[in-house]
LUMMARBA-770440 format. One line per field, with one value per residue (C-alpha): residue number from 1; residue in one letter; x, y, z. Coordinates in steps of 0.1 Angstrom, whole numbers. Layout:
BEGIN
nr <- (NUM ...)
rest <- (A ...)
east <- (X ...)
north <- (Y ...)
up <- (Z ...)
***
This chain:
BEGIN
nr <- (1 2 3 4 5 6 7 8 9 10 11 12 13 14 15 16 17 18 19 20 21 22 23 24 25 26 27 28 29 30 31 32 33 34 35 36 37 38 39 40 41 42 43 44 45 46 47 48 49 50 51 52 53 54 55 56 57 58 59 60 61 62 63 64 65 66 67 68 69 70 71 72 73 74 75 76 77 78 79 80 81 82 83 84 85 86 87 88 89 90 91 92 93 94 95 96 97 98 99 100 101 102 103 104 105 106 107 108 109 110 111 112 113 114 115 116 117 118 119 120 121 122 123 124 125 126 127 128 129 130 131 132 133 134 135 136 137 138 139 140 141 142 143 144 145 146 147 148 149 150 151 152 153 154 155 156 157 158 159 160 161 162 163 164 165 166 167 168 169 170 171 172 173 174 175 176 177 178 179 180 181 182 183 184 185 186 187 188 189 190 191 192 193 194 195 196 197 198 199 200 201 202 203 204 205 206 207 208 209 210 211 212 213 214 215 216 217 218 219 220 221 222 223 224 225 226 227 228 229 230 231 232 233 234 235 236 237 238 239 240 241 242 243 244 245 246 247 248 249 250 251 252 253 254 255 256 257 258 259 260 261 262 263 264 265 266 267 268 269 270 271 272 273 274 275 276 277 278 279 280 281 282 283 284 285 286 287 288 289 290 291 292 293 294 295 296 297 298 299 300 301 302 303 304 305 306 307 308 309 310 311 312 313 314 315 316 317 318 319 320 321 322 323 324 325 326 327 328 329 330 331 332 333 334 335 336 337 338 339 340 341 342 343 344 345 346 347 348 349 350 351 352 353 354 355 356 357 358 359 360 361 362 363 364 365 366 367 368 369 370 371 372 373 374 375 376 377 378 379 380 381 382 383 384 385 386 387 388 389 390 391 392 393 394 395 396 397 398 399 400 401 402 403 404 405 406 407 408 409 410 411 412 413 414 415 416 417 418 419 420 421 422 423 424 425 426 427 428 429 430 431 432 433 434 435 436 437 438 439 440 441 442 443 444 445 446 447 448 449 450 451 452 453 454 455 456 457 458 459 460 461 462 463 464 465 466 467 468 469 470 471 472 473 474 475 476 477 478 479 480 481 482 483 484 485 486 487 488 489 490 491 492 493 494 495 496 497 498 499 500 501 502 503 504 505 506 507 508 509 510 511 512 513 514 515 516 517 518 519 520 521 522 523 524 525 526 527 528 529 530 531 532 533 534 535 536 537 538 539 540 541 542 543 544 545 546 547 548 549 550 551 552 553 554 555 556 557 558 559 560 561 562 563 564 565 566 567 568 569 570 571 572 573 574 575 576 577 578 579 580 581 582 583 584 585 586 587 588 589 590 591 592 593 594 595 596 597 598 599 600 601 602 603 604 605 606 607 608 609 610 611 612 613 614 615 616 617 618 619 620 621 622 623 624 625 626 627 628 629 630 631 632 633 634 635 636 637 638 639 640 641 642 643 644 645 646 647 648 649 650 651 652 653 654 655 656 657 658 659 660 661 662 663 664 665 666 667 668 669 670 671 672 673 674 675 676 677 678 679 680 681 682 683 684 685 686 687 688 689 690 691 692 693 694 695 696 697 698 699 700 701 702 703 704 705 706 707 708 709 710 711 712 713 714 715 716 717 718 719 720 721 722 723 724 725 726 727 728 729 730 731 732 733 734 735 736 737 738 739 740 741 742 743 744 745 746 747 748 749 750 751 752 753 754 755 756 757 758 759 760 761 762 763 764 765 766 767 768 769 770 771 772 773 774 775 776 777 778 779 780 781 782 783 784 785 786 787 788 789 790 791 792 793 794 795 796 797 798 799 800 801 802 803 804 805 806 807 808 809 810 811 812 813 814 815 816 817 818 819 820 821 822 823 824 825 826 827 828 829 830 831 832 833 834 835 836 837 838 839 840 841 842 843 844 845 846 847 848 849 850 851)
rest <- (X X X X X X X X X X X X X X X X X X X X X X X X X X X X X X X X X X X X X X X X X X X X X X X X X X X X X X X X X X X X X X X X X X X X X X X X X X X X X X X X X X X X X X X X X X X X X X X X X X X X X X X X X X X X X X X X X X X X X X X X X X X X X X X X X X X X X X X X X X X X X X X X X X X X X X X X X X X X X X X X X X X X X X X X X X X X X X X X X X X X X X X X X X X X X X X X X X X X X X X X X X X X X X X X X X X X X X X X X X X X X X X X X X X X X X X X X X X X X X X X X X X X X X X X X X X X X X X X X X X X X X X X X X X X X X X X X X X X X X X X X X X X X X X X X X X X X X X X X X X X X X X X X X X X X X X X X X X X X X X X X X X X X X X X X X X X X X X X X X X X X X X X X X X X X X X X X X X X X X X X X X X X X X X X X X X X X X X X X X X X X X X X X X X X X X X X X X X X X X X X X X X X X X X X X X X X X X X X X X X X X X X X X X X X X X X X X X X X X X X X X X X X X X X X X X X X X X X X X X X X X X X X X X X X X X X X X X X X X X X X X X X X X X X X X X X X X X X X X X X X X X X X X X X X X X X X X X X X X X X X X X X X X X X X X X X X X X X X X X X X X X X X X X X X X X X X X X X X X X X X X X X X X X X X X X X X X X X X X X X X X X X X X X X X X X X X X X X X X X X X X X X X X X X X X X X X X X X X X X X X X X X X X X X X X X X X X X X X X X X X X X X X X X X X X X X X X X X X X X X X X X X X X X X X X X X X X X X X X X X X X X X X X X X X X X X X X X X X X X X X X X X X X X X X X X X X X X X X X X X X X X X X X X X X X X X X X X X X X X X X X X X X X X X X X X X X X X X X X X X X X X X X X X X X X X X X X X X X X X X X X X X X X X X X X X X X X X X X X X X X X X X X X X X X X X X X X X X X X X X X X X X X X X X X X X X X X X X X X X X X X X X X X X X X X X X)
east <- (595 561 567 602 584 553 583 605 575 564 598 599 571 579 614 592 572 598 617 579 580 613 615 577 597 626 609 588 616 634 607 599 638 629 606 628 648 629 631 611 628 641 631 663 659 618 633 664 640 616 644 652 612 619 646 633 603 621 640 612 595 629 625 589 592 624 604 574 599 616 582 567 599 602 560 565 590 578 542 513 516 549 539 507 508 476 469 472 447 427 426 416 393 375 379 367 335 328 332 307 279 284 278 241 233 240 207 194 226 208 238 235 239 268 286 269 277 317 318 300 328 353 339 332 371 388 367 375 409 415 392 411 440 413 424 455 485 476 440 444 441 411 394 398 387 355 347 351 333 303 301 298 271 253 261 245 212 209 212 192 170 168 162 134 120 128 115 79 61 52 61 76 49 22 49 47 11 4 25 6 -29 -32 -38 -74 -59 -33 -54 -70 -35 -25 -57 -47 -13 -33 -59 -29 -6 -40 -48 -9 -17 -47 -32 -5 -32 -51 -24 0 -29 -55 -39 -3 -16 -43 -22 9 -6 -39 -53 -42 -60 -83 -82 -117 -151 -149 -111 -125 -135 -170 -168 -192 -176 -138 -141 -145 -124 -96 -115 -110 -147 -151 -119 -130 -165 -144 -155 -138 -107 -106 -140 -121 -90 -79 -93 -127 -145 -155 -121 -113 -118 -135 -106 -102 -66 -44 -8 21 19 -14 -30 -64 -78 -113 -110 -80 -104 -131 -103 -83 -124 -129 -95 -98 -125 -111 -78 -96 -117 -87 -64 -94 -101 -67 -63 -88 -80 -43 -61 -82 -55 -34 -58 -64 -28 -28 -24 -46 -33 -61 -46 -23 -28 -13 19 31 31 43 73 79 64 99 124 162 177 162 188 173 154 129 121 121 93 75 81 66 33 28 30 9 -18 -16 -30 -52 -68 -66 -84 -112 -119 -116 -139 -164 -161 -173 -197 -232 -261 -299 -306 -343 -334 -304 -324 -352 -322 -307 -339 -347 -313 -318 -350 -331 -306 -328 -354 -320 -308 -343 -336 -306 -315 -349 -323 -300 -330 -344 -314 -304 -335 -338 -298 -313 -337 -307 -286 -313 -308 -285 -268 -270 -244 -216 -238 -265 -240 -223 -252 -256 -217 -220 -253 -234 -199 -223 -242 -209 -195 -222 -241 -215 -209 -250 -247 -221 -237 -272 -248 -239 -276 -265 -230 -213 -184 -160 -149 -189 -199 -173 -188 -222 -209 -189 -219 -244 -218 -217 -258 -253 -229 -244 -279 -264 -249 -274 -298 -274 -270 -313 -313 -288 -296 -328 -305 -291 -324 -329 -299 -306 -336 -316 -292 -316 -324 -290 -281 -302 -289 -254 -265 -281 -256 -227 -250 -259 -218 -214 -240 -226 -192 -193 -221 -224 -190 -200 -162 -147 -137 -151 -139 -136 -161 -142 -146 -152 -188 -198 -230 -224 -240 -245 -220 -239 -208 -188 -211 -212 -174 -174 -203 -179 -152 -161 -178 -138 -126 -157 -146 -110 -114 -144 -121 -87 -110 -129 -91 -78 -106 -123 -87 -61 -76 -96 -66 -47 -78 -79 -43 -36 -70 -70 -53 -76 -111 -138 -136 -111 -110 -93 -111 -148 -162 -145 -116 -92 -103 -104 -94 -128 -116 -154 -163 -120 -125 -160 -150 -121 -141 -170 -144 -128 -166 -168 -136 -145 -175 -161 -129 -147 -164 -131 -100 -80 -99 -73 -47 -70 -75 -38 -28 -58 -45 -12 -13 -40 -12 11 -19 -35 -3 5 -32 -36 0 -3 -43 -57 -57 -60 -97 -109 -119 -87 -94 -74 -82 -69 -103 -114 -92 -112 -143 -129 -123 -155 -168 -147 -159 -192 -191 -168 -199 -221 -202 -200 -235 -239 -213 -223 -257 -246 -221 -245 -281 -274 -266 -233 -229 -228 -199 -175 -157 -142 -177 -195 -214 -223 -254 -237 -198 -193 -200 -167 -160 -179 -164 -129 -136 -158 -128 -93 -103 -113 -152 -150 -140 -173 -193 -176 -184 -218 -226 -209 -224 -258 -277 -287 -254 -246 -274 -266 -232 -241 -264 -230 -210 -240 -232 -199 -193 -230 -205 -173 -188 -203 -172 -152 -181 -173 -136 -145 -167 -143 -112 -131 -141 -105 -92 -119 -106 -71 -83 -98 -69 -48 -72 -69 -33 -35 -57 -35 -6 -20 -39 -6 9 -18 -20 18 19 -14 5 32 17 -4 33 46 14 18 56 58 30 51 83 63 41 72 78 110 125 123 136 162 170 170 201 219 216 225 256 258 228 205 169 160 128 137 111 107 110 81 69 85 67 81 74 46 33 -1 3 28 6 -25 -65 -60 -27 -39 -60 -22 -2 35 66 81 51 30 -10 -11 -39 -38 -16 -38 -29 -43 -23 -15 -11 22 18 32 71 73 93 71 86 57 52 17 6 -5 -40 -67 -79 -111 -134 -107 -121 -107 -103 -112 -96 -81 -101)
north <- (297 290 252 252 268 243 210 221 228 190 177 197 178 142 147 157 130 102 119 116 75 68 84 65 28 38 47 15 -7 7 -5 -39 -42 -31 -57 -85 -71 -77 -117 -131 -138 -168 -187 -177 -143 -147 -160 -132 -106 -124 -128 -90 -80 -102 -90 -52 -62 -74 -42 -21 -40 -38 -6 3 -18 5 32 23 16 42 66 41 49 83 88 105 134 136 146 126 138 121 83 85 102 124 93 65 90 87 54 44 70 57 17 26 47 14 -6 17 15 -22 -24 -2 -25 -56 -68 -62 -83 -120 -137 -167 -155 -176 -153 -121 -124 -130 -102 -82 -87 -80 -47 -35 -49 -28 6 -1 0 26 54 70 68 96 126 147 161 166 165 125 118 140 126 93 100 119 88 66 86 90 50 47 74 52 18 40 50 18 1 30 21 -16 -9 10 -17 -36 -15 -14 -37 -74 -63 -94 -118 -99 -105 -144 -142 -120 -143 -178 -163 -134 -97 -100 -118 -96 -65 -78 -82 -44 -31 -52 -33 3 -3 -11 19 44 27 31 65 67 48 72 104 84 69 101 125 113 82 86 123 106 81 103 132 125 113 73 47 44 86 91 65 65 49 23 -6 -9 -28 -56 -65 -64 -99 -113 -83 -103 -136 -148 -150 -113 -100 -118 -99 -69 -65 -56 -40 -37 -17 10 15 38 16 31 66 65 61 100 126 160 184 209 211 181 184 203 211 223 199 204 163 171 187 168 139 159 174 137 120 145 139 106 106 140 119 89 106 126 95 77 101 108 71 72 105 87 53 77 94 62 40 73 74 37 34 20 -17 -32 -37 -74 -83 -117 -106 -82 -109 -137 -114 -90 -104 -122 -105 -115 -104 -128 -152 -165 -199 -190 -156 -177 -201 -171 -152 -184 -185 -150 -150 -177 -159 -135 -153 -173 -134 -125 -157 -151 -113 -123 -150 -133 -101 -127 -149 -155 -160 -162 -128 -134 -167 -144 -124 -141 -157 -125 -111 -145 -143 -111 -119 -151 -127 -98 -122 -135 -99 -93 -126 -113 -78 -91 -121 -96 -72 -98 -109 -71 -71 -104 -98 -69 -89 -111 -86 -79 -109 -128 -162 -158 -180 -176 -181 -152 -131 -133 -141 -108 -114 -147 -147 -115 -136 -166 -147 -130 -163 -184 -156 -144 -185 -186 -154 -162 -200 -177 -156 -183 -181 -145 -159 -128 -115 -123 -86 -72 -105 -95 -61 -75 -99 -71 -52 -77 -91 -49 -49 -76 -64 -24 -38 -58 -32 -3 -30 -36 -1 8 -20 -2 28 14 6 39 53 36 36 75 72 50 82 103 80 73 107 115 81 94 131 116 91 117 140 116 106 142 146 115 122 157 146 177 191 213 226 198 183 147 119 114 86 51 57 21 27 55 49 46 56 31 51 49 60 25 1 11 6 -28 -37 -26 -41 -76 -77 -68 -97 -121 -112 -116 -153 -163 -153 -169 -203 -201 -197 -230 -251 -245 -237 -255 -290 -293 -292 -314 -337 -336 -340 -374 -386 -389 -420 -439 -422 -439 -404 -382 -355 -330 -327 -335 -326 -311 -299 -274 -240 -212 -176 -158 -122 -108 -121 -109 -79 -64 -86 -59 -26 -37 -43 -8 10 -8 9 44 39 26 43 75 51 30 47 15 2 9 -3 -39 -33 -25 -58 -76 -65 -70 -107 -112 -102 -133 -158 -150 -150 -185 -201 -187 -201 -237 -243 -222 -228 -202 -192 -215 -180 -157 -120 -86 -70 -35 -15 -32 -9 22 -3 -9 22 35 11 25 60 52 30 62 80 61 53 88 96 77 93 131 121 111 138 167 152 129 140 123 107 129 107 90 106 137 154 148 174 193 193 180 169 197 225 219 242 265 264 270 296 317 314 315 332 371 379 388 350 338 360 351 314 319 337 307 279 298 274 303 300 263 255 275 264 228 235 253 222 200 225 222 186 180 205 189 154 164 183 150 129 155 149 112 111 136 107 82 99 109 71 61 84 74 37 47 67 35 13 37 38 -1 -5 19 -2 -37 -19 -6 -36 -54 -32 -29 -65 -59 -25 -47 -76 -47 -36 -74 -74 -40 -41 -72 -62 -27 -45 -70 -38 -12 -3 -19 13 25 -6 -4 33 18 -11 16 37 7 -12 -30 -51 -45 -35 -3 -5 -16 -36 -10 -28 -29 4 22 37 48 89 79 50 52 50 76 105 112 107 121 100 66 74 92 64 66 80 54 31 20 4 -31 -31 -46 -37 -19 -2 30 61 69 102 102 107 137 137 106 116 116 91 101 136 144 172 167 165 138 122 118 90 81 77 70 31 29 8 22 19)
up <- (-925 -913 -924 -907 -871 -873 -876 -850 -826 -835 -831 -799 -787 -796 -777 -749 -752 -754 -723 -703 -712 -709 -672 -667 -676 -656 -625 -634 -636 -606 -585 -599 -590 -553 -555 -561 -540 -511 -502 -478 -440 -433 -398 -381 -391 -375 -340 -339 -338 -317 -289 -297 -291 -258 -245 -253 -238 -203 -205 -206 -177 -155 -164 -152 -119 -109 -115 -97 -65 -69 -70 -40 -19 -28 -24 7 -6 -40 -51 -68 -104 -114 -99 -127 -155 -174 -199 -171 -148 -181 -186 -151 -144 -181 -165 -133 -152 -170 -138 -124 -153 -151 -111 -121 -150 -134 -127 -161 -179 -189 -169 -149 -111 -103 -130 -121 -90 -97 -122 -94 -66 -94 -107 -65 -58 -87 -83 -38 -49 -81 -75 -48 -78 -93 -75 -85 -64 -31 -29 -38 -2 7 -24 -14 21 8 -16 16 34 9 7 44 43 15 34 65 51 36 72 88 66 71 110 105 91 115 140 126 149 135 98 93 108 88 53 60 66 37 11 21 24 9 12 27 57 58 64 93 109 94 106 143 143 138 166 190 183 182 221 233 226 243 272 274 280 304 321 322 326 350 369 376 393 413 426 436 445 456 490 498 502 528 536 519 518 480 485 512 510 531 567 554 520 538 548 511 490 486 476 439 426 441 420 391 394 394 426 466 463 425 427 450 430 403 375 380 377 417 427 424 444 433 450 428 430 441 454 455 418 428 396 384 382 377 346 338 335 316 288 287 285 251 242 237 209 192 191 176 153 140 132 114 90 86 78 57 35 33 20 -4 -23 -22 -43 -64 -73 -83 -122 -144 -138 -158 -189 -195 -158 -160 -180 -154 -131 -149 -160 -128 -101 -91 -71 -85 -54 -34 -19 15 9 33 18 -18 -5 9 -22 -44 -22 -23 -60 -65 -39 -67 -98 -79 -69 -105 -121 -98 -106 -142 -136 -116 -147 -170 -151 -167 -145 -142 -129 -118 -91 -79 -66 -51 -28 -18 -8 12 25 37 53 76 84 99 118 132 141 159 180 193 198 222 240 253 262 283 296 311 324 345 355 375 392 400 413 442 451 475 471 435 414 387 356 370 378 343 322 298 290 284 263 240 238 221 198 189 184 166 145 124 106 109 85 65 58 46 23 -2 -14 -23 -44 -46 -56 -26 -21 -19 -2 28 27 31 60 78 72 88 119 120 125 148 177 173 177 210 223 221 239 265 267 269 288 312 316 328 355 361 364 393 409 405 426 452 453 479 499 507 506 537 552 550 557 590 599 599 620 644 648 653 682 701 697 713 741 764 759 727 725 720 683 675 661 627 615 597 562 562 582 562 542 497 473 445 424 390 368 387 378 342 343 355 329 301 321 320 285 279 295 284 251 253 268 245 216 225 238 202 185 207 202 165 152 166 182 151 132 151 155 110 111 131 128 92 85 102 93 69 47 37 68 50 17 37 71 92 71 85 92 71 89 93 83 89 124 134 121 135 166 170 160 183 207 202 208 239 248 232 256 291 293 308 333 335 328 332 302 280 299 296 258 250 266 247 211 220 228 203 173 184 194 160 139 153 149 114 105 125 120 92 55 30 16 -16 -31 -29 -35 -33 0 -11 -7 22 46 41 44 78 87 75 102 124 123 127 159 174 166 181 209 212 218 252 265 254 271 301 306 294 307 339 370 389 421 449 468 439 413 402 399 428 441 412 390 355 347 321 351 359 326 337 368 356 329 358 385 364 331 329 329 287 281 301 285 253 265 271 239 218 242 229 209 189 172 178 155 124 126 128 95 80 86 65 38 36 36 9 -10 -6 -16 -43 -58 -47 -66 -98 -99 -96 -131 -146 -136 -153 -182 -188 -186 -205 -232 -229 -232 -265 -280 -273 -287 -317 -319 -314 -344 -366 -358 -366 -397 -412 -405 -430 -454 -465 -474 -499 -515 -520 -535 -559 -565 -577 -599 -615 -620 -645 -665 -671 -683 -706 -723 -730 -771 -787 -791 -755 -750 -770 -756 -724 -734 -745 -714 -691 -702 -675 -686 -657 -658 -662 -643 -609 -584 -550 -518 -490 -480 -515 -539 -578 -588 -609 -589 -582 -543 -544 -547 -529 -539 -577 -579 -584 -618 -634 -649 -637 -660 -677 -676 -691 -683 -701 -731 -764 -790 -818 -852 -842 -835 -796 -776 -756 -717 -696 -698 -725 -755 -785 -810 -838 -849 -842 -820 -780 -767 -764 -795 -800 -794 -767 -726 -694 -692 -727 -754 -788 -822)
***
């Protein structure tokens, strides 16, 4: 029975198994009959169901124009969602994106700009007109309206922005001058454009605040002596040599000190001139000295929050320096000159970093050099003392002629004009580096018009001495002259009122505080012409003359003597700060001063622009002019210092005239603070006055203020070391970093090549049985030791591990040595082929052979 069971179970199972390949070859051959089926189409069949794609294709388009005018007709009555649908919304608002990202990254695509610039319009076109398409429903319209009106916003600050530009005064003059010669001549210019808009202000106080007032509400001309013209100098007021001296009716008008009258209130506003003129006077130099150190603070932290730009100085600007978006021809050339301004400034900082010299002859010619240049400042200085001197002996006398009565302006204008080449010729003995051998020149011309002045200035006040003296005398004159008018106008009659005397016939003081005026006045205008002369002639005709004269000259004009001229930025710019002390100086003697001055600067910025751009060439030794504007200002400060000092002495130490000016008739100008406080403040503020005014406290807090700043520099001085010591660092750590680079970069071609070495000698050295093993692992036939690529290292490799590493020989391979008939030890992990136990045999070293 068991026999019976077992062959109907294995019968069972071969029925099975027949069934299983019988339906496998049916379904086989059922397909392979599909196959044949299946013949390939003919051509007529291909172009049937092309005409059918066709036509299917027109349908559909029929189709989708009727519905887009049927939606466009019906867009008023039905909404927004059914003319687009969600994935068209999609689709545009993902192409509009893109349009978008391609508009940003335009400039950085490495197109040509004929096709950047057509892709450009295409991209702005297509978002313009499909991103209104963006909003849904209703709110389409607003959003399209808020996107319009967001682009005009944009195209609006861009615009406002491009006015206030243009607004800046003479930015685009100073541009052209600054791209064909540099940013050393473009500082003077800079520095030009500051000095005018610091005197417009100053014009403005002294104009709104002291003039206009005086000449509206004050007493006319010809009410008061000090307003009158005398009877004997009437006849020749209005002749042009007397106006040109500054003297007749300009001597009695509101552009000088003695013109104003010492009421204490004037008008119906009931306005308070006197000290008016003594707040607008302090004004003006707390105003000044406020902006400069202001400017110079701002210059300060700008040059501090410059990078460290020292590092691949010529790549930058061989690969940024252009601007792509450039597309005026003019602006290109200007663009061209100002980059090539550029690299010339670089090359000669790099040269003069590496420049090798004979230290010992250097400096035996800058000490001689300095010892021409201070016997020439000592000339100068004695010239214009003697000068002052023998113009006063002049002045008491009659008949005298042009050149005696303009002889101290004329002999300052020269040295003003010849000194400063003089000095600059001495200073190539020096050979400095351009930037420090401007300072030095600025620094010299400096020495030279503040030594001229403060002579001029001993020299007058030598004057004012003894027009103080002249003062009594004519004081009792006029005391006597009015008395005497009195007495003969009453006669017997005591009751009846006189006459009032012509102010014309009234006896004058000399007016001290006037003729200081007029002495700033005309060094002014002396100044002005001897400077716009000097610009025609050296600059201009001596161009022309180079110019046209050249082709027929024995020698080569422009290359020899005379050549073209360069733009002297040293003499222009102390020229314009010792012009601006003069100012600082005479404008409480001469309020109209500044008025002159404002004039001065601003025909000086189109005479200047135009000689330096027709007649000037740029410098043979270009340098940046960055620093130098806190150099100038620097000088700046300390001429309003000094300038300040005259003026503080005069006011606190001199007397004024008893019959000109706002302060006649009192012992010093500041008592008219002292007046106001006692008369229109309560008594607590005079006391408060007085005790502050006590030089008990004055001092102390003068010696406070020394503190402060000793403490402030020095802090400034410790962030300055502690700046440098942290770039120096971060110079280092890149240098490190560098050096790691380049060193990993060297060594991973050596690890390889060890690799290439090592690898061979492993496949060569393996047993014949391992080998063996290994075939039979691998039936593919490759190797089973593989070679690692750059950088990878095997498990056992001796540069896988770390220091202990490199002495362990790897799994699976083996150290080339000679094959020997002694017994060896397996390594860690190898299978042991032999049947001896582990451990080191003896007689058996590191590195040494088998026995």
């Amino acid at each position: 029975e068991d026999n019976g069971s077992q062959q109907n179970r294995a019968s069972r199972r071969k029925n099975y198994q027949r069934k299983n390949r019988d339906g496998k070859k049916a379904r086989e051959e059922g397909g392979q009959k599909k196959d044949r089926g299946k013949t390939a189409p003919t051509k007529d069949q291909k172009e049937s169901e092309n005409k059918e794609k066709k036509t299917t294709k027109r349908g559909k388009e029929g189709e989708k124009k009727d519905r887009k005018n049927s939606t466009s007709s019906a867009s008023s009555n039905s909404s927004d969602e059914e003319s687009l649908s969600e994935e068209e919304l999609a689709m545009l608002k993902e192409q509009v994106e893109q349009k978008k990202k391609l508009i940003s990254t335009m400039r950085n695509k490495p197109w040509r700009m004929v096709k950047k610039l057509s892709v450009l319009r295409e991209a702005q076109d297509f978002v313009e007109k499909f991103e209104g398409a963006l909003g849904k429903g209703k709110g389409k319209k607003l959003y399209a309206y808020k996107m319009m009106m967001a682009k005009k916003w944009v195209k609006f600050k861009r615009d406002f922005e491009n006015f206030k530009t243009q607004c800046i005064p003479w930015e685009m003059k100073i541009k052209e001058v600054e791209s064909h010669f540099g940013s050393s001549v473009a500082s003077y210019f800079i520095f030009l454009r500051w000095m005018y808009g610091v005197n417009l202000v100053l014009f403005g106080l002294i104009f709104g605040l002291v003039i206009i007032p005086e000449v509206l509400m004050g007493m006319p001309y010809g009410s008061l002596p000090r307003k009158t013209v005398p009877r004997a100098e009437q006849a020749t007021a209005m002749d042009f040599s007397v106006l040109w001296d500054f003297e007749g009716y300009i001597k009695y008008s509101a552009l000088f000190y003695g013109y104003y009258n010492n009421q204490r209130t004037i008008g119906w506003l009931k306005y308070r001139l006197p000290m008016a003129y003594f707040m607008v006077g302090i004004s003006v130099f707390g105003y000044s000295l406020m902006v400069v150190i202001r400017s110079m603070a701002r210059n300060a932290n700008e040059s501090t929050a410059d990078g460290d730009d020292n590092n691949f100085i010529f790549s930058w600007k061989m690969f940024t320096s252009w601007d792509y978006l450039i597309g005026n021809p003019e602006t290109a050339d200007n663009k061209f000159a100002s980059i090539t301004t550029s690299f010339k400034e670089s090359i000669v900082d790099e040269q003069e970093s590496n420049k090798d010299e004979n230290i010992h002859l250097r400096r035996f010619l800058r000490v001689l050099a300095n010892v021409l240049i201070i016997c020439c400042l000592c000339g100068s200085g004695y010239l214009i003392y003697f000068v002052v001197k023998r113009s006063q002996t002049f002045s008491k006398m009659q008949n005298v002629g042009w050149y005696e009565r303009n002889e101290v302006e004329i002999v300052m204008s020269l040295l003003g004009m010849f000194c400063p080449p003089l000095f600059e010729t001495i200073a190539a003995l020096e050979n400095y580096h351009p930037r420090i051998g401007l300072k030095w020149q600025l620094g010299r011309i400096f020495a030279l018009f503040l030594g001229n002045l403060y002579t001029f200035l001993l020299a007058l006040m030598d004057d004012v001495n003894e027009k103080l003296a002249e003062e009594d005398v004519v004081r009792n004159i006029t005391h006597w002259t009015l008395l005497g008018h009195h007495n003969s106008s009453a006669g017997n009659d005591s009751t009846a009122t006189p006459p009032p005397l012509d102010p014309a016939d009234v006896p004058r003081g000399p007016c001290w505080e006037t003729t200081v005026g007029i002495e700033f006045v005309r060094l002014t205008v002396s100044d002005i012409l001897v400077t716009f002369i000097t610009i025609l002639v050296g600059d201009f005709i001596r161009a022309c003359f180079v110019r046209f004269v050249n082709y027929c000259w024995c020698w080569d004009l422009e290359a020899g003597f005379p050549s073209y001229a360069e733009f002297d930025i040293s003499g222009n710019v102390l020229g314009l700060v010792f012009n601006q002390g003069m100012i600082w100086m005479g404008s409480f003697y001469a309020p109209g001063l500044v008025g002159i001055n404002v004039l001065r600067l601003l025909t000086s910025m189109y005479f200047q622009c135009w000689a330096v751009m027709s007649s000037n060439v740029p410098h043979a030794r270009v340098f940046k002019a960055s620093k130098s504007n806190n150099f100038y200002m620097g000088l700046l400060l300390l001429i309003l210092f000094l300038s300040l000092l005259p003026v503080a002495y005069t006011i606190m130490s001199l007397p004024p005239s008893f019959d000109c000016g706002p302060f006649s008739g009192k012992k010093r100008m500041y008592d008219v603070i002292q007046e106001t406080i006692e008369l229109d403040f309560p008594l607590f503020v005079a006391k408060i006055f007085s005790y502050v005014a006590n030089p008990g406290l004055i001092i102390p807090a003068i010696l406070l203020m020394v503190l402060t700043i000793y403490y402030l520099n020095a802090v400034s001085k410790a962030y300055q070391r502690a700046n440098a010591e942290l770039k120096k660092k971060m110079q280092m750590q890149r240098e490190e970093e560098k050096n790691k680079r380049n060193n990993k970069g060297s060594t991973n071609p050596m690890l390889q090549d060890l690799e290439d070495l090592l690898t061979p000698s492993t496949k060569t050295e393996s047993p014949p049985k391992q080998a063996e093993d290994k075939k039979i692992e691998s039936p593919n036939g490759t190797s089973p030791v593989r070679k690692p690529g750059r950088g990878e290292f095997q498990a056992g490799s001796p540069m896988a591990g770390g220091r202990g590493a490199a002495f362990t020989p790897p799994s699976q391979v083996f150290v080339t040595q000679p094959r020997t008939l002694g017994i060896r030890a397996p390594y860690p992990g190898q299978p042991r082929p032999w049947g001896h136990p582990l451990g080191p045999l003896p007689g058996r070293g590191r590195g040494q052979a088998y026995y």
